[in-house]
N, C-alpha and C positions, 0 to 999 in steps of 0.2 A: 590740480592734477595729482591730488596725494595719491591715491592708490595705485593710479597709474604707470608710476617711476617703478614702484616695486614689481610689480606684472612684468611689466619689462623686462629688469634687471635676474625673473627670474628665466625668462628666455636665452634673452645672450648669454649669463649662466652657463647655460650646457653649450655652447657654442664652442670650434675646437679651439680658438683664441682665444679665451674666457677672458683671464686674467686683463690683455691687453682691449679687447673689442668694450669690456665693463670700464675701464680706465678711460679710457676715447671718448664712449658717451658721456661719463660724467662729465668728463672735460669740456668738450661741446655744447652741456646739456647748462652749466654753471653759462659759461659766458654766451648762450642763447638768453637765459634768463634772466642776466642781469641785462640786457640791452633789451629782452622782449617783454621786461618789467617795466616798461614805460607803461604798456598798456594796459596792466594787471589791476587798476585801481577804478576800473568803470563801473563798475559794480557798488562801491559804493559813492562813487558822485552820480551815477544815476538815481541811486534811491535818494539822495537830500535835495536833488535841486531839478529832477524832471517831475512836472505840472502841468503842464499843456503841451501843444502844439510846437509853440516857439522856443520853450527849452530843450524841446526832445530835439528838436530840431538843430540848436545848438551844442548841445553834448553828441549829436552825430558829426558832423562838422567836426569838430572837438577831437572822438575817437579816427575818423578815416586819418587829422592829421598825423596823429600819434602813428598810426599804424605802419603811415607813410614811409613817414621817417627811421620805423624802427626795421623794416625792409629796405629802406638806402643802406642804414648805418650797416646792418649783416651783410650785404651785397659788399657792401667797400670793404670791409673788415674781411672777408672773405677772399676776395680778387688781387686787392694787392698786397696782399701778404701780412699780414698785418696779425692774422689768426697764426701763423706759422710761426711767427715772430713770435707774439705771447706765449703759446704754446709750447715754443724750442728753447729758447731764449730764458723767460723767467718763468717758465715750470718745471724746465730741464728733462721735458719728457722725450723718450725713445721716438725717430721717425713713423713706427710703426701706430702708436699712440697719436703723434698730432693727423697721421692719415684718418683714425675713425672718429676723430673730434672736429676736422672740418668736415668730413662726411654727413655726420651728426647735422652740425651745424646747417647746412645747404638742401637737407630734409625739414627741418623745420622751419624755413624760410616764410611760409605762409601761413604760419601758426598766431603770426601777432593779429593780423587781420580778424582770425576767426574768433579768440579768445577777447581780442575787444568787443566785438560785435556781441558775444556771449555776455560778456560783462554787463555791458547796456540793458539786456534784456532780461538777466538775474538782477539787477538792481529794481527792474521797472515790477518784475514778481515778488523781488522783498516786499518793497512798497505798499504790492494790494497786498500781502499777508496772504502769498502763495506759494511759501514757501516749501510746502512739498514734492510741489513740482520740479522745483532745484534739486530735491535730494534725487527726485526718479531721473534726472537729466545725467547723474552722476552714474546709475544703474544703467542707464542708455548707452554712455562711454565705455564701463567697463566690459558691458556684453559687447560691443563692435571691437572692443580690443583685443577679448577673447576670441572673437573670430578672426581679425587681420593677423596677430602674431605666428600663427601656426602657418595661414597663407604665404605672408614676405617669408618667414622661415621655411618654407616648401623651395623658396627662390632663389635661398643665398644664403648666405651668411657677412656679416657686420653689423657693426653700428647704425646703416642705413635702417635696418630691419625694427628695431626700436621707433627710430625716429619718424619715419614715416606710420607707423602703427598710434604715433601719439599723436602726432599731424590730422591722422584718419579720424580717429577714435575722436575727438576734442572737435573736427569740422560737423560730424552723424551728431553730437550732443548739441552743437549751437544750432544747427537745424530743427532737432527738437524743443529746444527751448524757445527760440523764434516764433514755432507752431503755436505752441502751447502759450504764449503771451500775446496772442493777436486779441485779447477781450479786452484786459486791461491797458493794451496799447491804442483799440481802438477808441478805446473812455479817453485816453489824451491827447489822442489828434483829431478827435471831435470838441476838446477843451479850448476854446480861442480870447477868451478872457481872464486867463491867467495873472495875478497880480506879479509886478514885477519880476518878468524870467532874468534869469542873470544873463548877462552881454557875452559876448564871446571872449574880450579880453580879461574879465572879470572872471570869469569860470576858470579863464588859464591861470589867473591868482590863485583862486581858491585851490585849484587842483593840484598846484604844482608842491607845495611842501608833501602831499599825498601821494603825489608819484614819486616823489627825491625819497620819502619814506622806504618805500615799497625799492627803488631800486637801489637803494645803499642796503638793504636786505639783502641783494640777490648778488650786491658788490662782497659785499663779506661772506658767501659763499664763494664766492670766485674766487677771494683772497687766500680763504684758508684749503680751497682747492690748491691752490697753486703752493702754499705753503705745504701740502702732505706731499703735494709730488714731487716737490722738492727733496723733502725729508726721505722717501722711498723711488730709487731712478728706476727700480723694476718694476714698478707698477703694480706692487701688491698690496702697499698702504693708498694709494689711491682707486685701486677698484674694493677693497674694503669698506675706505670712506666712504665710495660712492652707493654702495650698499647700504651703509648706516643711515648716510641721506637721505635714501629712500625710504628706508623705516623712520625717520625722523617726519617725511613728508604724510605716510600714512598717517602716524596715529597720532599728532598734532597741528599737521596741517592746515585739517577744517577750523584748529581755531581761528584761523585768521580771519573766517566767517564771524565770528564774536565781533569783530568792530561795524560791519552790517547790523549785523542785528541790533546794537546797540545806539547806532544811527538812526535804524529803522523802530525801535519800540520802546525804548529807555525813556517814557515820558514824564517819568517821576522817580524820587529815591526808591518806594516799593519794586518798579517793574525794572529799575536795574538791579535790585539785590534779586530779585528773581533769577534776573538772566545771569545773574553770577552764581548760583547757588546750580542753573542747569549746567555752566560750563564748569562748577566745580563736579559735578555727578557726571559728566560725561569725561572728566579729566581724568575721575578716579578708576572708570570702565574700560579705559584705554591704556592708562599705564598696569592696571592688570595684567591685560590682554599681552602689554611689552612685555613686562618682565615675569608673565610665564610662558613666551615662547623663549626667553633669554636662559631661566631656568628649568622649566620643567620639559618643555616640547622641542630644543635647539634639534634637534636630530631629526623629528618629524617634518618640521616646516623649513631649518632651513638646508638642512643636507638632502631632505626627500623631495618636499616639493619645492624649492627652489634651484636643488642643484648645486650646492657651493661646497668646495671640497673642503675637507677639514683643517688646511692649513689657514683660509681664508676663514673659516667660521671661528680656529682658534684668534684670529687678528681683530674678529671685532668683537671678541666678548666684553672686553674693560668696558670700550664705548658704548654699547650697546646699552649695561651697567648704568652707566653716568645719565642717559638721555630723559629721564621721567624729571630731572633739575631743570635739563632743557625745557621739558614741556611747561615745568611750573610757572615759570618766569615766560616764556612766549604766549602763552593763553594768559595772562596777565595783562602783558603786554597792552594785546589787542583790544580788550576790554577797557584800559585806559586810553590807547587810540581813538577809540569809537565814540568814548565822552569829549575828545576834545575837537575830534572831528563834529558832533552833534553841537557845541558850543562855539562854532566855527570861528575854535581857535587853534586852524592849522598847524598854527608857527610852531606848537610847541610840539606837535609830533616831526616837523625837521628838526628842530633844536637837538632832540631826544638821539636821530635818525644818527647827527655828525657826530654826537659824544658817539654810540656806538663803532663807529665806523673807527673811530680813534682810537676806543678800545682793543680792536681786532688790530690793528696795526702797531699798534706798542707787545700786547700778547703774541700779535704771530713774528716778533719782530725779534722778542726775548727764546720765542721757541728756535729760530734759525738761530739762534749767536749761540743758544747751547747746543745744537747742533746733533747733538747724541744720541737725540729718543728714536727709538726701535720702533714704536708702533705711532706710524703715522695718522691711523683712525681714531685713535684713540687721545692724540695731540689736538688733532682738527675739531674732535668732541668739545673738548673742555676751551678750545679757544674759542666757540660758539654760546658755549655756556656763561662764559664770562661776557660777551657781549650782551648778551640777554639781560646777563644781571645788573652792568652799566643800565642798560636803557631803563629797567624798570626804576633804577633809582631815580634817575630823572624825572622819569614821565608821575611816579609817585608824590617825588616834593610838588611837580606841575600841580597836582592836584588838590595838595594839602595847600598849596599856596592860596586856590580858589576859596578853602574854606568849606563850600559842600557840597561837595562834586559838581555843582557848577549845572545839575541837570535843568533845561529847558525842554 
């Protein structure tokens, strides 16, 4: 949902509570993600291990449990207080802030279901090498979201108006994706002699260092969300941040696509150093594209078309600055995720997953004790960068330990 956050964020933008309504959602939108990151990973356990009939079958089972649970846990987290808690408590934000962060929250309630289900069926289109159809699926969301934003914005104003616009947007895309994969789904449930489909307790093996991955990700967002709001009780370094996030999610986001693809086609040293050589050319077009709306166009796109008043556009220039390190090291990342997931050797992407998370917690930990920094976006930047660059170290020696690259 990379481009997505930013569409958004430039809506509420012009809204008369900017500052706070931008603050709320991020806030909501972190600790949605990190609980609705269970189910973020189906996409690529669809593409390694659906075959026929009885695995597809299995990885469904699989995603409805996921989904399940990750609409209990937001229900509970929700009702008894518990989001209040987090949000008052150890973010130290203003009432009016945890109001559009559980708002947030409680619009996206039925977002894990739809983005698992999505998953499932972008995996099954990796697979046959249909992968264009994923990018128009992405072209599908963005025009329904350009149409619902300006509607819910005819309706009201909050944090709701976001949330439900992504909710919208994300349910019209797995619909088309669904459509669009009835060929290649029907070639595997007409497949009934599949050699050995994985068990259903076996798939939760497989899958779970992949989802612990994927949600100690979306934990270390939450972290250092909570870490800027802290740092800033006006809520000006965290709708910043949340700003930056969402340029963070644009223009490297889709690497996270890199470890599909590398599950999906990396069949030898050649056709991985391909795929690294496309994600190094797409790496370069994108931090372009950053760091000349950071220097050349900031006035254009983000004060005109986004809407963000000057004090906020001056808050996120440093970090804005810093994020093409980000990207280095995240599109990396995913690339050596995708080898060790294809080499199904899980383990080493949770291994990678807890040093990170330890990183963010020793960095976000020395950023409170000094207690001083003014720009909360620009604190939250560099302590995401340094996780990054923990985990690459790891997942790097992972790899060199293999000897070469370990590809099958």
């Amino acid at each position: 949902m990379s481009i997505s956050h930013t569409i958004v964020h430039a809506f509420l933008a012009r809204m008369d509570e900017a500052i706070v309504i931008l603050a709320g959602y991020g806030m909501g939108m972190a600790l949605y993600l990190f609980i609705g990151s269970l189910s973020y990973s189906n996409n690529t356990i669809a593409s390694r291990t659906v075959r026929g009939r009885q695995s597809f079958l299995t990885v469904m089972q699989f995603s409805l449990t996921i989904s399940a649970l990750v609409a209990s846990l937001i229900l509970v987290v929700l009702f008894s207080g518990l989001s209040e808690w987090i949000f008052s408590r150890w973010f130290h934000a203003s009432p009016l802030v945890v109001q559009y962060a559980n708002e947030t929250l409680l619009y996206v309630l039925p977002l894990a279901l739809v983005t698992s289900t999505r998953g499932i069926f972008q995996g099954i289109l990796a697979q046959a090498r249909q992968t264009p159809i994923i990018t128009t699926g992405v072209v599908v969301r963005i025009s329904a979201m350009f149409l619902l934003l300006p509607i819910f914005f005819g309706w009201g104003q909050g944090s709701w108006v976001g949330a439900l616009a992504v909710t919208g947007s994300v349910t019209i895309e797995t619909l088309y994706v669904l459509f669009m994969a009835r060929r290649p789904l029907s070639r595997i449930w007409n497949e009934h002699n599949e050699t050995n489909p994985m068990p259903f307790w076996k798939l939760v093996r497989f899958s779970m260092p992949l989802i612990f991955s994927m949600n100690v990700s979306h934990l270390n967002t939450l972290l250092v969300t909570g870490i800027v709001s802290r740092l800033s009780p006006t809520g000006e370094g965290l709708a910043g941040f949340t700003v930056v996030r969402g340029f963070l999610f644009l223009f490297y986001g889709p690497f996270i696509n890199m470890q599909q693809t590398v599950v999906t086609l990396a069949n030898g040293v050649e056709a991985f150093r391909r795929i690294v050589k496309s994600a190094g050319f797409l790496f370069a077009i994108f931090s372009a594209l950053l760091l000349g709306i950071q220097f050349l166009f900031y006035e254009t796109v983000l004060v005109g078309w986004m809407g963000l008043d000057l004090i906020l556009v001056d808050t996120i220039a440093p970090a804005m600055a810093l994020m093409v390190f980000f990207g280095i090291f995240y599109a990396s990342n995913h690339l050596m995720k995708g080898l060790s997931t294809r080499q199904l050797s899980t383990r080493n992407v949770g291994v990678s997953s807890i040093t990170k998370l330890m990183a963010v917690l020793l960095a976000g930990a020395l950023t409170l004790w000094f207690g001083d920094i003014s720009n909360g976006a620009l604190a939250g930047v560099v302590i995401l960068i340094i996780a990054e660059l923990t985990e690459f170290c790891v997942l790097l020696y992972s790899q060199r330990k293999r000897g070469t690259l370990g590809i099958t």
